[in-house]
C-alpha positions as CSV (number, residue, x, y, z in Angstrom):
1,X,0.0,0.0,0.0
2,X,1.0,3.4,-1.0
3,X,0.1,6.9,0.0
4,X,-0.1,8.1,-3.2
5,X,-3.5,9.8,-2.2
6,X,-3.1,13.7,-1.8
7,X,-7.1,14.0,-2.2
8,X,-8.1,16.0,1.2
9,X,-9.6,13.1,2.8
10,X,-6.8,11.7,3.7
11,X,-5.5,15.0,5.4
12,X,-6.5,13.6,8.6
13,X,-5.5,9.9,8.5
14,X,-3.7,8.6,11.7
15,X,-2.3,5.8,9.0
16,X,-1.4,3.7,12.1
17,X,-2.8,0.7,10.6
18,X,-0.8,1.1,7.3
19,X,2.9,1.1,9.5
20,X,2.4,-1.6,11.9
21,X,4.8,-4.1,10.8
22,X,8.3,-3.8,9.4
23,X,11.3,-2.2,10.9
24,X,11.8,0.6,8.8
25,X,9.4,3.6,7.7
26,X,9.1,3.8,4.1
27,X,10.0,7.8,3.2
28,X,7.6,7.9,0.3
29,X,4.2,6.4,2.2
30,X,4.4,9.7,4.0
31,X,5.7,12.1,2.1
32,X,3.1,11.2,-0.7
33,X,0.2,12.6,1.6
34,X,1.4,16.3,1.4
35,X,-2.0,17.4,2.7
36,X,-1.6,15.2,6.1
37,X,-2.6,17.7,9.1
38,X,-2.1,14.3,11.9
39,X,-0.1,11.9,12.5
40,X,-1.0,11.5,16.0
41,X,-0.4,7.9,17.2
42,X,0.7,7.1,13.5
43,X,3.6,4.6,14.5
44,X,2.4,4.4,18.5
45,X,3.1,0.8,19.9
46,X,5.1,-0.7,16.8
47,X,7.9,-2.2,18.6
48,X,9.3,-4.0,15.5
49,X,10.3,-0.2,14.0
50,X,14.0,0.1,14.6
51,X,14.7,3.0,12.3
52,X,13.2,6.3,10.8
53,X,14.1,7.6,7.7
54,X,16.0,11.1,7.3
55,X,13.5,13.7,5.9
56,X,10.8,11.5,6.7
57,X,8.3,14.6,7.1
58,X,9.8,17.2,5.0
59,X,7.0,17.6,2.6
60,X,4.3,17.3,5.3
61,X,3.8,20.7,5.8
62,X,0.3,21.1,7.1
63,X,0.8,18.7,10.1
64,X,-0.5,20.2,13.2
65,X,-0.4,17.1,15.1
66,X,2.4,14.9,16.0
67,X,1.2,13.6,19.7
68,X,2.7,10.4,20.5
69,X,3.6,9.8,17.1
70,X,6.3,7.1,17.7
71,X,5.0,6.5,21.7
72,X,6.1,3.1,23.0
73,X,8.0,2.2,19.8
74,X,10.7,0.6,22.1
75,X,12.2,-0.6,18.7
76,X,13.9,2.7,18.2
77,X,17.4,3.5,18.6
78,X,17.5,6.8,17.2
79,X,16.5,10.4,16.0
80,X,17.5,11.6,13.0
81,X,18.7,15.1,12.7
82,X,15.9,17.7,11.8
83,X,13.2,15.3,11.9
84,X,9.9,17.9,12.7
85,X,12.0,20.5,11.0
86,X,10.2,23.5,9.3
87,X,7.1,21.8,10.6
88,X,5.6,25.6,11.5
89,X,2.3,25.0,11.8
90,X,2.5,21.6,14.1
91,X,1.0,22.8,18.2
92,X,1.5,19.2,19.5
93,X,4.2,17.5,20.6
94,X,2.8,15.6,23.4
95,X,4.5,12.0,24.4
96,X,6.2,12.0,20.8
97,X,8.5,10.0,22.4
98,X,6.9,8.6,25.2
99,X,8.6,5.6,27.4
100,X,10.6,5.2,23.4
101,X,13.0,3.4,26.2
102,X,15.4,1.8,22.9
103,X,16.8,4.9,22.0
104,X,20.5,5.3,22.9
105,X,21.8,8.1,20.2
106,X,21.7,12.2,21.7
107,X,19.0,14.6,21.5
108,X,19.5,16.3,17.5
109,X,19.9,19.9,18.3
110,X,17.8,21.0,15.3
111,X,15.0,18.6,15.9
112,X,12.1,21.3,16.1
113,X,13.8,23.9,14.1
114,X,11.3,25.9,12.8
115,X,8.2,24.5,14.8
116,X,7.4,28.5,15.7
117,X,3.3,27.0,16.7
118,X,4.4,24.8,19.4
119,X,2.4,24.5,22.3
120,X,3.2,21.8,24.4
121,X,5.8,19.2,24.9
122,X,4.5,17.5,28.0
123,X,6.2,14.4,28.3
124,X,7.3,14.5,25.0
125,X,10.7,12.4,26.1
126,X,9.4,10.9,29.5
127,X,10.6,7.5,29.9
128,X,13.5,7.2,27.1
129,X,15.9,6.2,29.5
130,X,18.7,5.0,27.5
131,X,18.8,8.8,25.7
132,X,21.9,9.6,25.6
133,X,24.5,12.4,25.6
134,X,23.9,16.1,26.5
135,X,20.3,18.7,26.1
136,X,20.9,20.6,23.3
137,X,20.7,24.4,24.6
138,X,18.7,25.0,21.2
139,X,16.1,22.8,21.5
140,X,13.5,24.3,21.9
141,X,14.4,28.1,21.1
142,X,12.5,28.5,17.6
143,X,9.3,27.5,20.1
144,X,8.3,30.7,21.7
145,X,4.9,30.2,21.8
146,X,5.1,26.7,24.2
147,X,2.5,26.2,27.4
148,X,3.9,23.0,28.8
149,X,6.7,21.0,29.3
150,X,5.2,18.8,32.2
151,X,6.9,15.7,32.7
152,X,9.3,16.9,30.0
153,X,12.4,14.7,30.4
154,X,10.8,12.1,33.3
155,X,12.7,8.9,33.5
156,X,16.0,9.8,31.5
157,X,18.7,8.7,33.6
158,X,20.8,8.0,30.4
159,X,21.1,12.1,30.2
160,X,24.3,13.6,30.9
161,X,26.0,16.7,31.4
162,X,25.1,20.5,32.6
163,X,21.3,21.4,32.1
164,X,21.8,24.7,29.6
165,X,21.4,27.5,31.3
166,X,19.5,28.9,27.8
167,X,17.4,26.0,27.2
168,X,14.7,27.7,27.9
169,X,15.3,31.6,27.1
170,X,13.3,31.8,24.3
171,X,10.0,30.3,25.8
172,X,8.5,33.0,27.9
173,X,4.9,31.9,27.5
174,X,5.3,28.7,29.5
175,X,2.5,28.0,32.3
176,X,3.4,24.5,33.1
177,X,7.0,22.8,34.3
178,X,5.2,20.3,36.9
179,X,7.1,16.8,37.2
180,X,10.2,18.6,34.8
181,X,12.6,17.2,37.0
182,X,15.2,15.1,36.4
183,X,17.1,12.2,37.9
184,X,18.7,12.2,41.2
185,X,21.5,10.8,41.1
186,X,24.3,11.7,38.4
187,X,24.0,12.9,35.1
188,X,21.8,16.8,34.6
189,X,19.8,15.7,37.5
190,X,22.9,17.5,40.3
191,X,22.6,20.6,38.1
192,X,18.5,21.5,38.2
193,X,19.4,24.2,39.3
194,X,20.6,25.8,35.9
195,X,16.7,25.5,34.7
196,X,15.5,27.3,37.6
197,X,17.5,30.0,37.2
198,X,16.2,30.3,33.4
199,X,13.0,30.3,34.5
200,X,14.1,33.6,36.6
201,X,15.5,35.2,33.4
202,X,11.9,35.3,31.5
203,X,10.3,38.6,30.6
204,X,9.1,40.8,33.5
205,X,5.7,40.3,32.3
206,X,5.7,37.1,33.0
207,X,5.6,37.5,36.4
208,X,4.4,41.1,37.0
209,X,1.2,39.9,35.4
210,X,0.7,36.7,37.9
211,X,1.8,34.2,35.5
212,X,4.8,32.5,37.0
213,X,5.0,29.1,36.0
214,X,4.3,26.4,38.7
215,X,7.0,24.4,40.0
216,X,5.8,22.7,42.5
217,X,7.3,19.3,41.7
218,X,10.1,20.9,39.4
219,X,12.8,20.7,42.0
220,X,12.0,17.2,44.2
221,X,14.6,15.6,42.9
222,X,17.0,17.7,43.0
223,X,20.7,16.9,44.5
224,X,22.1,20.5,45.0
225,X,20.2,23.7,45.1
């Protein structure tokens, strides 16, 4: 079966059923549905996928969705470099990668270039415990319009390295860092305290209108303060 459909009523296929077996996402079954605005749960739960293409959403432009699009594919072993790229109109990132606990390779640094719509990230890496390697301080900075990053990086004791004290510079609209913390022993989890003090550098506005973020579980784990 191929996506060779660009009709509009197969902008809002979840195509989960069409990539539940194999180990390696065929580029052109997605990039043939340029009119594709979800793939929410697309490859959710496919633990025979070991590999994802490079550029395997470039021409999927009009994708506003991409919540737990590969959650639970314990399969996995990597990200490819860019891989939500120039994806500008795309708001969810929820559990994208949720409990993706096969995944050994580093964080790309440029994998939400671009995504300028971004709302949330809430657990988008929760539970990928073999990541490895350090945050990339530009993660998230072409994101300014983010709400949430609950739960963010839960469970990723594989992390290492200093926290980036910019990581989060750019995303001053942030309501929601609640279970954001890291592990306790080793790794970015002795240096939380870098993040708070980011969250200290947003905008006046921020807080002189009442909206500091809550972080009421955002530093239980942490080892030094």
């Amino acid at each position: 079966w191929r996506l060779d459909n660009t009709d509009a009523s197969f902008a809002n296929w979840s195509y989960n059923v069409l990539f539940n077996t194999g180990d390696t996402i065929v580029l052109r079954d997605v990039a043939n549905n340029k009119k594709a605005t979800t793939f929410s749960y697309t490859f959710a739960d496919n633990n025979n996928l070991t590999t994802i293409g490079e550029g395997l959403f470039d021409a999927n432009t009009e994708v506003t969705d991409f919540g737990s699009t590969f959650e639970n594919c314990k399969g996995l072993t990597s990200i490819p470099n860019g891989l939500f790229a120039g994806k500008s109109k795309a708001t969810n990132f929820r559990t994208v990668f949720f409990t993706c606990n096969g995944i050994t390779s580093a964080i790309p640094g440029d994998l939400f270039d671009g995504c300028t719509a971004a709302e949330s990230f809430e657990l988008a890496f929760a539970n990928c415990s073999k990541l490895s390697g350090n945050i990339p301080e530009t993660l998230f900075e072409d994101s300014p319009n983010v709400k949430t990053f609950s739960g963010l990086f839960e469970g990723c004791a594989g992390l290492t390295g200093d926290i980036p004290a910019g990581l989060f510079k750019n995303n001053t609209k942030v309501e929601n860092f609640t279970g954001t913390s890291l592990p306790s022993t080793g790794g970015v989890g002795t240096t939380l305290f870098i993040i708070i003090g980011s969250l200290l550098m947003f905008e006046e506005t921020s807080i002189s209108e009442g909206k500091l973020c809550e972080i009421s579980s955002f530093i239980s784990s942490a080892k030094t303060i």
